[in-house]
C-alpha positions as CSV (number, residue, x, y, z in Angstrom):
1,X,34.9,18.2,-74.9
2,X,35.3,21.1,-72.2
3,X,33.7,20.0,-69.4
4,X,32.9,16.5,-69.7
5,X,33.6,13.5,-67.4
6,X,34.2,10.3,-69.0
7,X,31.9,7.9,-66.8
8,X,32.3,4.6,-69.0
9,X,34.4,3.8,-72.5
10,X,33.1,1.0,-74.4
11,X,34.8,-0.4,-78.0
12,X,32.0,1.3,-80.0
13,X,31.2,4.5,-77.6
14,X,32.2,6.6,-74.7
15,X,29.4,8.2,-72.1
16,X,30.5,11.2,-70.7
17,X,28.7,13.9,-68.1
18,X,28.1,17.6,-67.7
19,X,26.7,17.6,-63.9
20,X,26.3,20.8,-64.1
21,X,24.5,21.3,-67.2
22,X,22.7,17.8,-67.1
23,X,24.2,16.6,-70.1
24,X,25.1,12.9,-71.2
25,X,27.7,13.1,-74.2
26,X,27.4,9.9,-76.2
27,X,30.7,9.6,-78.0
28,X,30.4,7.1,-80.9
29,X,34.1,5.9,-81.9
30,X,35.4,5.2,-85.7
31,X,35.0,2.4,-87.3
32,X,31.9,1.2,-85.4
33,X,28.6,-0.8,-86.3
34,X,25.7,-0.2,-84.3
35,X,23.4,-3.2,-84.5
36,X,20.7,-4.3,-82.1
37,X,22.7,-5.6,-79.6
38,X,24.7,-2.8,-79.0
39,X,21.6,-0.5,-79.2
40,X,20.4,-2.5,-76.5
41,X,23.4,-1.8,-74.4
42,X,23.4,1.9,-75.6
43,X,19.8,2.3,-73.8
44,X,20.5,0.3,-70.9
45,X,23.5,2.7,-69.9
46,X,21.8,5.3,-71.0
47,X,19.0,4.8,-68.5
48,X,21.7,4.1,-65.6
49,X,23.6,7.6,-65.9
50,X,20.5,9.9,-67.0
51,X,18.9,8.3,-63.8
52,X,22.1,8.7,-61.3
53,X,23.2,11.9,-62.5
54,X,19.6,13.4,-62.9
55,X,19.9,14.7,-66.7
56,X,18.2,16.6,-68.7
57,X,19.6,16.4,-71.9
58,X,21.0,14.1,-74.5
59,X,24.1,15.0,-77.0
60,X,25.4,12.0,-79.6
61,X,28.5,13.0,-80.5
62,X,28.2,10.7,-84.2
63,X,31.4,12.1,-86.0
64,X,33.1,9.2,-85.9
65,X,34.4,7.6,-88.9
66,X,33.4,4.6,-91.1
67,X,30.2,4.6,-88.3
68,X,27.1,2.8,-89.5
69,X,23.9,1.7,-87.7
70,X,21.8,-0.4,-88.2
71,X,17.5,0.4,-89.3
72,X,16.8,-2.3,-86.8
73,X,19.2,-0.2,-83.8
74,X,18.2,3.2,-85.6
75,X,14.8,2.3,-84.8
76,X,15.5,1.4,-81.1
77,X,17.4,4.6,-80.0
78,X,14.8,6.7,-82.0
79,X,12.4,5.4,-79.0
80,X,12.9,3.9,-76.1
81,X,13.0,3.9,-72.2
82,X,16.2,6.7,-72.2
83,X,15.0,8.7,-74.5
84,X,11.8,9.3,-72.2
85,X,13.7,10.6,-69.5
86,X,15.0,13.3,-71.5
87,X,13.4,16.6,-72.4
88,X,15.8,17.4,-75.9
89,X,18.9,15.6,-77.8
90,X,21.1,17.0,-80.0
91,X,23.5,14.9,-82.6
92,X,26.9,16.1,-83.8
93,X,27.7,15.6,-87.3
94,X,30.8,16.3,-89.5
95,X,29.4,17.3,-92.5
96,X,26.0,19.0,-94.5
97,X,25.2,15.9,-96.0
98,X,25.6,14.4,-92.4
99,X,23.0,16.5,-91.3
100,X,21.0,16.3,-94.2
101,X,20.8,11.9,-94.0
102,X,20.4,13.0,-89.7
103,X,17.4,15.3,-90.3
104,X,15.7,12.8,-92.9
105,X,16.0,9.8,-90.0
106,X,14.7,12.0,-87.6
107,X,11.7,12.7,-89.9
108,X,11.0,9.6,-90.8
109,X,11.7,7.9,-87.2
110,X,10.5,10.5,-85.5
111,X,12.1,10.5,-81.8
112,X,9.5,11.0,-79.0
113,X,11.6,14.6,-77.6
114,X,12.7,17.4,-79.6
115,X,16.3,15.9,-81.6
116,X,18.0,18.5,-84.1
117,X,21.4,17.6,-86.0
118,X,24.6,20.4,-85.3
119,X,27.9,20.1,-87.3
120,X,29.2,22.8,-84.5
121,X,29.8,21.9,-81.0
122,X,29.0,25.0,-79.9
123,X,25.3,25.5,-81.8
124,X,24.6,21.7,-80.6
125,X,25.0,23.2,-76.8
126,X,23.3,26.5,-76.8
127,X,20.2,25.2,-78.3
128,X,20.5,22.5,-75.4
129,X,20.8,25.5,-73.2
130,X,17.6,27.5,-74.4
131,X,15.6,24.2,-73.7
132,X,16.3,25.7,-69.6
133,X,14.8,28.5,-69.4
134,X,11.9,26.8,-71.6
């Protein structure tokens, strides 16, 4: 992604930074489970960058094939200590029914900021954008 700095790669994701828009770029990778454990670790790096880079905003890149997460790690990256520093996320999906399974977690989980599924790059970016001026 155009102007992104990878800052760690792990076997499940990659975190990546826009300084200067104050974005961290979650980059899930295929074939991945995302159970508690990694969760855990998702959050706990999570907090590092968003707190040494001074971000504002959250984008999951979850296109990956074959990805699947757990309810028990769903539930923890719905809410948690991350999350809180945060003022929007945005999630990447590939396809309508992506969004449509993204949008029915988000109801039913219902994230503590302001978290709206994007199958364009693009869209995903310029709503994080409008939450600057906001």
């Amino acid at each position: 992604m155009k102007g992104f700095v990878c800052i760690k790669e792990l076997d499940f994701v990659s975190f990546l930074v826009a300084v200067e828009n104050q974005i961290l770029l979650s980059k899930y990778k295929d074939n991945s489970t995302i159970d508690k454990v990694k969760a855990l670790q998702i959050i706990e790096d999570s907090y590092t960058f968003i707190k040494s880079y001074k971000l504002n905003y959250g984008l999951i890149d979850n296109r990956a094939a074959f990805l699947n997460t757990t309810e028990e790690a769903r539930q923890l990256l719905s809410n948690n200590k991350s999350l809180k520093l945060l003022k929007v996320q945005a999630v990447l999906v590939k396809t309508l029914a992506d969004r449509i399974n993204t949008n029915y977690f988000i109801q039913v989980s219902k994230p503590i900021i302001p978290f709206k599924a994007f199958e364009e790059e693009v869209k995903a970016l310029k709503w994080l954008e409008n939450f600057k001026t906001a």
